[in-house]
N, C-alpha and C positions, 0 to 999 in steps of 0.2 A: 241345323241350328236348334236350339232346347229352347222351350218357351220360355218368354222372361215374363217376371211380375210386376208391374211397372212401380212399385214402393219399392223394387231392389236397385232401382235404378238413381235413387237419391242420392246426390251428392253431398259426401264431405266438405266440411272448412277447407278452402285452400285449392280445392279442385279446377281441372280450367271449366270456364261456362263460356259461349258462345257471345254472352251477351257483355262480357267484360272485357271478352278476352280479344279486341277486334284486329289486333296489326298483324298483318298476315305475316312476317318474320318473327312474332313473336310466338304464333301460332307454331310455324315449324321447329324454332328451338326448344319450344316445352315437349312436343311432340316426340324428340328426340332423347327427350329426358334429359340436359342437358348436364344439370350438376351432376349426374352418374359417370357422366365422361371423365370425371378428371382420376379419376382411379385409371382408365387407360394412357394418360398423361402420363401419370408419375410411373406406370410401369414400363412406357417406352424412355422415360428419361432415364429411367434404370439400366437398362441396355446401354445407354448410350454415355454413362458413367462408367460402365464395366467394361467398355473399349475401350477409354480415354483411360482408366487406371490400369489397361496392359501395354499402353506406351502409343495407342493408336490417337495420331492428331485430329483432331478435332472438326468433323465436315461438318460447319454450318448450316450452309443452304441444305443439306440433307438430314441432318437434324429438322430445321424446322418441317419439311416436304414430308421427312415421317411422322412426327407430332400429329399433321395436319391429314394424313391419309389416318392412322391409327383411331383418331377420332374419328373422322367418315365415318370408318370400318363399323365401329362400335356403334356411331349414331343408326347406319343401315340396323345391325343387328336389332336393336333396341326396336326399330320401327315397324320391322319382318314380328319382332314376337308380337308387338303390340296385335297387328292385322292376324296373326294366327289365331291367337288367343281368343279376339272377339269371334274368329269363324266358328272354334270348338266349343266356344260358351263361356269360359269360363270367369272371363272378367265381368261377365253382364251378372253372374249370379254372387259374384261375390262379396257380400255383406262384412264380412270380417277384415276385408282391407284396411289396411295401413298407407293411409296417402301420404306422401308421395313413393313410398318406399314398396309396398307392393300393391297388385293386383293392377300392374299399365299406368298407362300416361291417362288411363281415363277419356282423351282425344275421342274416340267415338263413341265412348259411352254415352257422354256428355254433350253431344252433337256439335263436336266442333269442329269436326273431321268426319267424313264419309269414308267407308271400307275402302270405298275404290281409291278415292285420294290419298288414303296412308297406305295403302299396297303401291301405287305409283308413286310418292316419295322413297316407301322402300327403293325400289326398283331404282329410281333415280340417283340415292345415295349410293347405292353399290356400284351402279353404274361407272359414279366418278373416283370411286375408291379405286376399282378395278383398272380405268385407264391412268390414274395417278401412279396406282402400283405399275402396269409396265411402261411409263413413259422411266419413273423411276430405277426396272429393273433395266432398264438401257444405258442407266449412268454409272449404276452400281455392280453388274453382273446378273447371271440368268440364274443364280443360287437362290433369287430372291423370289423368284417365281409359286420355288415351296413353301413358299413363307406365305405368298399371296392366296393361291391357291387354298393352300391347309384354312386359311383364315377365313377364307368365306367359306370353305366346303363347312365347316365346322356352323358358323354363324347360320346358316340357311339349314342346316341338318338338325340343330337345337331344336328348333322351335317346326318345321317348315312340313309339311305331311309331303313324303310318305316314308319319314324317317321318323321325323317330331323323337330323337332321343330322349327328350326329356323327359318325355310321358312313359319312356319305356324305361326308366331307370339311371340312364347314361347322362343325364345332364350336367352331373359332377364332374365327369370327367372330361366330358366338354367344356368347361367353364376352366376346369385345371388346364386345361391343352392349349385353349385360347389364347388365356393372358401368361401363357410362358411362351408362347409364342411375338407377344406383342416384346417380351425383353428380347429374345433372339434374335427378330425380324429387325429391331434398333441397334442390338448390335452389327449384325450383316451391314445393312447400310453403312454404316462405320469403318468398318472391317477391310470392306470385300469380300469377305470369304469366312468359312464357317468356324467356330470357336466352341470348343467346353465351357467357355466362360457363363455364359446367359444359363446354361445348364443347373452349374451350383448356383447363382445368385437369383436367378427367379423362382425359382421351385417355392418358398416360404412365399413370398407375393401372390402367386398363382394359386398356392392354398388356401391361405388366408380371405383373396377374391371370391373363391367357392365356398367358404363359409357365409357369404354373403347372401349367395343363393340357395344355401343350405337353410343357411335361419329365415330368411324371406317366405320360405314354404309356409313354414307354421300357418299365418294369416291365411294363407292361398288353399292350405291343405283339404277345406271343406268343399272349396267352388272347384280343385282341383279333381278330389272324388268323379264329384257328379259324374264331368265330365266324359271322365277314364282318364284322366292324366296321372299316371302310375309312376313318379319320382317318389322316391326314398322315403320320404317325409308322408308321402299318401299311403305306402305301403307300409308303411310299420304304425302299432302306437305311438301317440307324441312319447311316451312313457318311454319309449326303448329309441323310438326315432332321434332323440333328445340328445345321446351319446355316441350320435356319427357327426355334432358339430365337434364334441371333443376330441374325436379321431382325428379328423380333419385337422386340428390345432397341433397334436401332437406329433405329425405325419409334418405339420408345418417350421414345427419348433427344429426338426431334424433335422429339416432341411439347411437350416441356417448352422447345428451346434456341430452337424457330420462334419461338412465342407472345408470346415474350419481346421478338426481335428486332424483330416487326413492334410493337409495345408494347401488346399485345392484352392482358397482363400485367404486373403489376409485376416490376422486375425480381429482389426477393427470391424470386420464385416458382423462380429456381433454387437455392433449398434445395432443390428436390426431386432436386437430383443427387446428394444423399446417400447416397438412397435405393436409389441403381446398384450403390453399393459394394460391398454383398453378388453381386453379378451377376458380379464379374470372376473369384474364385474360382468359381462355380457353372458359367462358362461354360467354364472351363479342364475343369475335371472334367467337363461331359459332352462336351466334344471328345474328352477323352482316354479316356472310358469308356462312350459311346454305346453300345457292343454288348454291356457288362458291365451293366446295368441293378443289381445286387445294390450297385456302387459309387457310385450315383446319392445315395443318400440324402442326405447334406451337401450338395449340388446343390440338392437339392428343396426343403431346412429355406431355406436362403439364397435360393433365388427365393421363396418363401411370405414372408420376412424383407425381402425388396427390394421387395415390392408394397405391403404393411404400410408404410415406412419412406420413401415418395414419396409415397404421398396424406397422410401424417404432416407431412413438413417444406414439403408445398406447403399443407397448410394454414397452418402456422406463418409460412411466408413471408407470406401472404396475409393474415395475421391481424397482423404487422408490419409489413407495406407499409401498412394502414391505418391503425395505430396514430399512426406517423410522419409521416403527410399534414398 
């Protein structure tokens, strides 16, 4: 652990504190980071719009059971980094936070939560993710297993030593791998059985996700240093680091205008260029404030808002192209 200075410990407006914060359910759901979840929402609804416009009927009850595991999933993830992150330091030193958006749920910083208590929540949510996934892949098929599998190896390998990708560069593509997995794992259920579909329709979603954690660095980038937490954004200057959120965009934009072209997609599926909109403002402001991270914030709300609002309108397209046939 790296010494902390107890003036770095002050909390922001809006932070949870111990002494306000007393319902213990309300404890766990902030914990969780709650409002972060519904970006895994709309990307398993996504999947599960993209069966339903290849002609597959509608499973309900398994709709909901994936909704409801895909959150877990994401809340375990969420509470695993939180507990790594206080172990290697870096949220204790981090002064340039952006609450709530980065540098943790704050939970233990702010003593509202002990290490061992949010590493045993970890553990507990994955737990029920894990028997949820194979009570479910008992209903659905054992295809689903690589779904389950990939999704926590990936979650616990993020953040979790003696991988921590994140720190070593691969975060991105962790972050890409995950949530196109959260549309294909929704498809599956659906399905039974495996599809190209989730393939062209999540790809832009799962980009756009990882711009989230691409810009989130900025703030993180100092308390990330220290550490040695060696993601992309630590290793380059903000100067150049600046223009792998535009990569990312553009890698996302392709995703949506290829699919279409080759007609691997209907062509309503570019409603999801809606979804960009928010990205043109967001990209201006971290060009122009890369090294200012305190000016980031409207940057960060508008890519959290562009990823939300493309797996949104490619469902909608997707759910129209069918209607229409």
């Amino acid at each position: 652990m790296h010494s902390i200075d107890p003036a770095q410990l002050l909390t922001q407006p809006g932070e949870p504190n111990p002494a306000t914060l007393r319902a213990p359910l309300a404890r766990l759901l902030l914990a969780t980071r709650l409002p972060f979840l519904t970006i895994t929402l709309f990307g398993a609804l996504l999947g599960i719009a993209g069966a339903w416009s290849d002609g597959v009927p509608l499973n309900v009850l398994g709709a909901i059971v994936t909704l409801l595991l895909a959150l877990v999933t994401h809340a375990a993830v969420n509470v695993l980094n939180d507990w790594c992150d206080h172990h290697n330091g870096t949220d204790a030193i981090n002064t340039d936070r952006i609450y709530p958006f980065t540098g943790g749920s704050r939970m233990i910083q702010n003593g509202v939560f002990s290490a061992i208590a949010m590493r045993n929540f970890a553990i507990a949510l994955f737990a029920i993710a894990i028997v949820g996934g194979l009570v479910l892949t008992v209903q659905v098929g054992s295809g689903l297993l690589l779904f389950g599998i990939a999704g926590v190896v990936i979650g616990w390998a993020y953040s979790a030593a003696p991988l921590a990708l994140n720190s070593r560069g691969a975060g991105e593509v962790c972050v890409a791998a995950a949530f196109w997995l959260v549309v294909a794992g929704a498809d599956f259920v659906q399905r039974g059985e495996f599809s190209s579909m989730p393939l062209w329709i999540g790809g832009a979603y799962a980009l756009l996700t990882t711009n989230v954690l691409y810009i989130n660095q900025f703030p993180d980038r100092a308390a990330d240093l220290a550490v040695g937490k060696r993601h992309w954004v630590a290793r380059l200057q903000p100067s150049t680091a600046r223009w792998g959120y535009a990569l990312i965009l553009l890698l996302a934009l392709a995703c949506v205008v290829v699919p279409v072209l080759l007609g691997l997609v209907p062509k309503m599926a570019l409603l999801a260029l809606i979804g960009f909109v928010p990205t043109i403002p967001a990209t201006r402001t971290l060009l122009a404030h890369a090294a200012t991270p305190a000016r980031l914030a409207p940057a960060i709300q508008q890519t959290i808002a562009a990823a939300h609002l493309a797996a949104l309108f490619m469902g909608i397209g997707l759910v129209l192209a069918a209607w229409n046939q």
